[in-house]
Structures are given as structure tokens and as C-alpha cells.
PyMOL CGO cylinders between C-alpha atoms (Angstrom):
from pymol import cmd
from pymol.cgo import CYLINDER

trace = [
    CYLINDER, -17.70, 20.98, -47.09, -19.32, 19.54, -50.43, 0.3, 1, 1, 1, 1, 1, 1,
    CYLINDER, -19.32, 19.54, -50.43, -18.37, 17.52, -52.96, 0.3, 1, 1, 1, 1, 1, 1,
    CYLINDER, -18.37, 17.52, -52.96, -14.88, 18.43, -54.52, 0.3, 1, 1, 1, 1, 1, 1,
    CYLINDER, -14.88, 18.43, -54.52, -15.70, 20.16, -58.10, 0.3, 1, 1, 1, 1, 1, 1,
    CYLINDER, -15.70, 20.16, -58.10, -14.23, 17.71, -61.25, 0.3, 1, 1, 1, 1, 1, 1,
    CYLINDER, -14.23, 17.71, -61.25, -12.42, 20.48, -63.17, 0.3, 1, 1, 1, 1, 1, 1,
    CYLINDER, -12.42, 20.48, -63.17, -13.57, 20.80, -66.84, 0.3, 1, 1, 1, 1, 1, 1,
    CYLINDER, -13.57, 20.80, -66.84, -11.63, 22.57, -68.89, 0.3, 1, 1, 1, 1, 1, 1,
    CYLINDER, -11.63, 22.57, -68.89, -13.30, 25.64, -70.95, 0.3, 1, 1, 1, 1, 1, 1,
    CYLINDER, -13.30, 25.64, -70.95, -12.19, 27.49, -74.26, 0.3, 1, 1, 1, 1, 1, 1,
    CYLINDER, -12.19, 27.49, -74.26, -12.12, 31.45, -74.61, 0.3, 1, 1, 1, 1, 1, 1,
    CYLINDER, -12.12, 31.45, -74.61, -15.95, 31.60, -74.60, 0.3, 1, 1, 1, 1, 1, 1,
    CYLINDER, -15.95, 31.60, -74.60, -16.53, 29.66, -70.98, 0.3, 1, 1, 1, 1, 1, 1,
    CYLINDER, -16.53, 29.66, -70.98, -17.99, 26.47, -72.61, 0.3, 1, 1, 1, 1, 1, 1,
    CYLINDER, -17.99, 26.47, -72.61, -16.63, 22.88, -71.77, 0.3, 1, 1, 1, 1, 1, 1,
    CYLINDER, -16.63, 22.88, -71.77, -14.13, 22.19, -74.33, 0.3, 1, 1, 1, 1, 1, 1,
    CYLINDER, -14.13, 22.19, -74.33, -15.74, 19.00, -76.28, 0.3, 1, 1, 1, 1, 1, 1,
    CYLINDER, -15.74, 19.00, -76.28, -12.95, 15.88, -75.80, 0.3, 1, 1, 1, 1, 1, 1,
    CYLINDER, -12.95, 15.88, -75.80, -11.07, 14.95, -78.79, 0.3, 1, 1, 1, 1, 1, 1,
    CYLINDER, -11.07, 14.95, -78.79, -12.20, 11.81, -80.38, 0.3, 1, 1, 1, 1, 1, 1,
    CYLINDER, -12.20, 11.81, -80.38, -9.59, 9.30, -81.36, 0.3, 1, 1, 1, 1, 1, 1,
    CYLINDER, -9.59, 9.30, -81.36, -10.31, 7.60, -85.19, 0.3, 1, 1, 1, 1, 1, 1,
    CYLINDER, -10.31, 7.60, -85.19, -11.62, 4.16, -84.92, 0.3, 1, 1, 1, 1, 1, 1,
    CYLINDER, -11.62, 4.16, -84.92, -8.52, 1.87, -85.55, 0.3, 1, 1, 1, 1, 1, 1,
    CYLINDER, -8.52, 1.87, -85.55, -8.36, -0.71, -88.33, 0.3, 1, 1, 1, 1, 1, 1,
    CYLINDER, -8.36, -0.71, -88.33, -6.27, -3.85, -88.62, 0.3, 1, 1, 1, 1, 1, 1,
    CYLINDER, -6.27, -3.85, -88.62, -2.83, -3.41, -90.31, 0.3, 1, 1, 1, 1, 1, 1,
    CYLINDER, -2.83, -3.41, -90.31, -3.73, 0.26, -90.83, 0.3, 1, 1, 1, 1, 1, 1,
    CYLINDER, -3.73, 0.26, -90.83, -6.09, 0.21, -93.05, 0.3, 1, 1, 1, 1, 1, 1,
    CYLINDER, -6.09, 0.21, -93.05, -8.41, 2.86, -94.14, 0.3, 1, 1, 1, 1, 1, 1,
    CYLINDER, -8.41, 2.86, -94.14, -12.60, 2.92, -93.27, 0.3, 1, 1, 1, 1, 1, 1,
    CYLINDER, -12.60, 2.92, -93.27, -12.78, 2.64, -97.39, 0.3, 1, 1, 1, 1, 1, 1,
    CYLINDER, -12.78, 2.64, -97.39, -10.14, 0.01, -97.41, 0.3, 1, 1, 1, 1, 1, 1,
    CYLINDER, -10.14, 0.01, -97.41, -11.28, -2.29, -94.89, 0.3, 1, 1, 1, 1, 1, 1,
    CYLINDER, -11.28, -2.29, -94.89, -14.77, -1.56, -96.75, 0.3, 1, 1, 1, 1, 1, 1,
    CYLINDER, -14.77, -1.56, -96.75, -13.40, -3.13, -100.01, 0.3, 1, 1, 1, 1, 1, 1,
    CYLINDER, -13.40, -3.13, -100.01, -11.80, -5.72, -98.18, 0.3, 1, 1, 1, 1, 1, 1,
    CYLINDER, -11.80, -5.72, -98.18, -14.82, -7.16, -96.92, 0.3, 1, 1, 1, 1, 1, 1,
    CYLINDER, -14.82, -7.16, -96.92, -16.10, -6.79, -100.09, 0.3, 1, 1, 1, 1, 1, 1,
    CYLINDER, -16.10, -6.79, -100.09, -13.66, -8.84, -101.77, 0.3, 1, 1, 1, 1, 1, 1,
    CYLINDER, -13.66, -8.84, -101.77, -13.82, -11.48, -99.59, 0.3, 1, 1, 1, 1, 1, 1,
    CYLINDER, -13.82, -11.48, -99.59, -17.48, -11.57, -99.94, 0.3, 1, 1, 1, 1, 1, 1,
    CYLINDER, -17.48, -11.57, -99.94, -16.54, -13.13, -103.69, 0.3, 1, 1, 1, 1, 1, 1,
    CYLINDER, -16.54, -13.13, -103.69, -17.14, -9.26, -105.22, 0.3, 1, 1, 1, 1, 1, 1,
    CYLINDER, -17.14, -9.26, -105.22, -15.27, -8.29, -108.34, 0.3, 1, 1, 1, 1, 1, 1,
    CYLINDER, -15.27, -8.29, -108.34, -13.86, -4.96, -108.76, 0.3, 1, 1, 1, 1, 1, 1,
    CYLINDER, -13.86, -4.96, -108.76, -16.27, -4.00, -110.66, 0.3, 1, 1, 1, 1, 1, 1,
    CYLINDER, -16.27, -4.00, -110.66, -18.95, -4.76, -108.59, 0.3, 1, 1, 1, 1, 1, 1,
    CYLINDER, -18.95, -4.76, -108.59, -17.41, -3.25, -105.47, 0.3, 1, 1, 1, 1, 1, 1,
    CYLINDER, -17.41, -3.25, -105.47, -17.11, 0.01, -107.70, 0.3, 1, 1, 1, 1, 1, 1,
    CYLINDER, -17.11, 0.01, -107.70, -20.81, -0.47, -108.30, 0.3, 1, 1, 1, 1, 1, 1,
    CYLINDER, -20.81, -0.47, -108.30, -21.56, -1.26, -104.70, 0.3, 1, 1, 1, 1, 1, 1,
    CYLINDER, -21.56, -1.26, -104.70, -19.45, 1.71, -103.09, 0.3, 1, 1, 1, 1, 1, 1,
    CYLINDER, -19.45, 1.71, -103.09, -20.12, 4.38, -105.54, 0.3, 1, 1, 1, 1, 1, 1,
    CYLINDER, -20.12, 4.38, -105.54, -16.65, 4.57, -107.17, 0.3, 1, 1, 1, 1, 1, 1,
    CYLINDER, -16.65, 4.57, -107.17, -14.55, 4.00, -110.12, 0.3, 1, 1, 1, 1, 1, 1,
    CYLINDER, -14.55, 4.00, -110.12, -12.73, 0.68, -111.12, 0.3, 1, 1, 1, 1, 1, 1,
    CYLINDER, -12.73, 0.68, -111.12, -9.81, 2.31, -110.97, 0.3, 1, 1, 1, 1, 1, 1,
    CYLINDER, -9.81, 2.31, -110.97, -10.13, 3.84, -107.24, 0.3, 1, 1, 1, 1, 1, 1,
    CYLINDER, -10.13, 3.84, -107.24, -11.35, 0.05, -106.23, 0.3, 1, 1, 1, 1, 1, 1,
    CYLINDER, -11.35, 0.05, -106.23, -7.85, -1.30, -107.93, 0.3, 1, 1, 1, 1, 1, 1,
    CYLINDER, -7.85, -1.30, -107.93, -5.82, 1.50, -106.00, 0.3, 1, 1, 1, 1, 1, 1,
    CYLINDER, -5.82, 1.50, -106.00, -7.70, 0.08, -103.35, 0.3, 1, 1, 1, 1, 1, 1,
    CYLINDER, -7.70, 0.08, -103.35, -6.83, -3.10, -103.55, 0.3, 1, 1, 1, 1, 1, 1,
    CYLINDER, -6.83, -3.10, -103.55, -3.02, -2.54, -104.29, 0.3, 1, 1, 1, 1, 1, 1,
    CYLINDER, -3.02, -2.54, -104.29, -2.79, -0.98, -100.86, 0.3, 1, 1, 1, 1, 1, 1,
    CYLINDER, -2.79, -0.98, -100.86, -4.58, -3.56, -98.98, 0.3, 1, 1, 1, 1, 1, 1,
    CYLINDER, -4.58, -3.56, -98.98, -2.30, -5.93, -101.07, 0.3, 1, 1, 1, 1, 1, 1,
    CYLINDER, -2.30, -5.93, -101.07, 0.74, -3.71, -99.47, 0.3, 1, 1, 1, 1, 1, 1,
    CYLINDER, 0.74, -3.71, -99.47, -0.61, -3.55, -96.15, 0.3, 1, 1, 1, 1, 1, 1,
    CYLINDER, -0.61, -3.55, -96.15, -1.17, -6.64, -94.92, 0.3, 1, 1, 1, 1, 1, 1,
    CYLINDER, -1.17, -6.64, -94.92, 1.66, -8.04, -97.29, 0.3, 1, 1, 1, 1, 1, 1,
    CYLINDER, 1.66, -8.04, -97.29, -0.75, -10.68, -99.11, 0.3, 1, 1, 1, 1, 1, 1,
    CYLINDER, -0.75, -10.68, -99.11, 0.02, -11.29, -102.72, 0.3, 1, 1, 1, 1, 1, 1,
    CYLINDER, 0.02, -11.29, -102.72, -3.63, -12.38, -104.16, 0.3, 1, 1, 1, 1, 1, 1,
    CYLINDER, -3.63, -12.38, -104.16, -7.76, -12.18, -103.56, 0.3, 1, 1, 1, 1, 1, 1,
    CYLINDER, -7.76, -12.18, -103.56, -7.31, -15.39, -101.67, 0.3, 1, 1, 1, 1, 1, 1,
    CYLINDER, -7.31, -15.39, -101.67, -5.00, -14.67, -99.66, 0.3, 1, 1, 1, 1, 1, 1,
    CYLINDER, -5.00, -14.67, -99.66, -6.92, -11.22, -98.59, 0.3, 1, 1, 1, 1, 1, 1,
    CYLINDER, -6.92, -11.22, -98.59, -9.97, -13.35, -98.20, 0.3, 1, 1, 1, 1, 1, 1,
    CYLINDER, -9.97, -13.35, -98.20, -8.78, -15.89, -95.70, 0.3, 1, 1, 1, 1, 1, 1,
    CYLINDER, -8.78, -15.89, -95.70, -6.78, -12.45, -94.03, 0.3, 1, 1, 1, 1, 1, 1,
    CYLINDER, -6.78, -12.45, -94.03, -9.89, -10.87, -93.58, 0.3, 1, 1, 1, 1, 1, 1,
    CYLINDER, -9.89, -10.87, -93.58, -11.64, -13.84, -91.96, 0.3, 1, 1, 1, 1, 1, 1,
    CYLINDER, -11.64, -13.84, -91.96, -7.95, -14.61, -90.01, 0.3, 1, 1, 1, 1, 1, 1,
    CYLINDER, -7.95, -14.61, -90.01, -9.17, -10.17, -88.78, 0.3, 1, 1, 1, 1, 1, 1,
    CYLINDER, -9.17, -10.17, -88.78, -12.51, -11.28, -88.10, 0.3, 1, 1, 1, 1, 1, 1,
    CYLINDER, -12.51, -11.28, -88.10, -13.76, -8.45, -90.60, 0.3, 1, 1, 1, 1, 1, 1,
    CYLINDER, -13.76, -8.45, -90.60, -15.72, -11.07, -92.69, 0.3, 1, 1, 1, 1, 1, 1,
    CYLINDER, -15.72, -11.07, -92.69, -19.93, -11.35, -91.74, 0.3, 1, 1, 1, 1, 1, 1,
    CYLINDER, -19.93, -11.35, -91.74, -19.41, -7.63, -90.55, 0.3, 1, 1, 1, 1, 1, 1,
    CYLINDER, -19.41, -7.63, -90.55, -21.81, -4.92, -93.07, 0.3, 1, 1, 1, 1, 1, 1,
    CYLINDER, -21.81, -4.92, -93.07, -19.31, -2.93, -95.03, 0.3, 1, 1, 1, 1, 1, 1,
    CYLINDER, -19.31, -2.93, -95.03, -19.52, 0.88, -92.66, 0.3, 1, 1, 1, 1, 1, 1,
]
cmd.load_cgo(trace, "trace")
């Protein structure tokens, strides 16, 4: 006898059925584009910047920041700066 077979599961056409990728996970739930603008801010970047930086408006960097503020229950900049380097996610390149 040979080598038992590892059974691979196919779809309708008879190909391997690619495995499901799980999304990366971010502290305290956070979104890719949050945790992006969190780095940012505790880089020392104003909002305005970071909406220069990432391509977006002002106002999508504030809605931004109010749910970081939300999410990991902080109540100012400082207190998501010194968060984020608590996380680890300060040094790191914004994704």
C-alpha cells in the first residue's frame, strides 16, 4: 500500500477549493484605516496632515478618530498616543 491520500476538498468544477483567509486582527477592534490613523497620530500628525498623508478628507480623519476615541475608551491624543505605544503599534509603517 502507498501513502494514504490527504483529502482536498473540490468545488463543482473539480478544482481544490482555495482556504478561506481569516482578516488580520487589530487591537481593540480596530479597523486597517483606523489603526493607520492611530499610528499616525501618535507620530505627532494633525488631522490635517493625516488627511494629507492618507488621501482623505478632514472630516473622514475626525470620524476616524472619534471611533478610535470609542474603541479603546481613551478620552484625548495623549492618551491614544501612549495606547498605541502601550499596543506596540508605534515605529510600525502605517499598512
Amino acid at each position: 500500500m502507498g501513502k494514504p491520500r490527504k483529502y482536498v476538498p473540490t468545488g463543482e468544477s473539480g478544482k481544490p477549493l482555495l482556504e478561506k483567509r481569516s482578516k488580520p486582527v487589530f487591537p481593540a477592534g480596530l479597523t486597517p484605516r483606523e489603526k493607520e490613523v492611530l499610528q499616525l497620530i501618535a507620530s505627532g500628525l494633525t488631522n490635517a496632515e493625516i488627511a494629507e498623508r492618507l488621501f482623505i478628507s478632514p472630516h473622514t480623519v475626525k470620524n476616524h478618530v472619534t471611533n478610535i476615541y470609542k474603541k479603546i475608551k481613551v478620552e484625548d491624543r495623549t492618551q491614544i498616543a501612549l495606547w498605541a505605544i502601550a499596543a506596540g503599534l508605534v515605529g510600525d509603517e502605517p499598512e
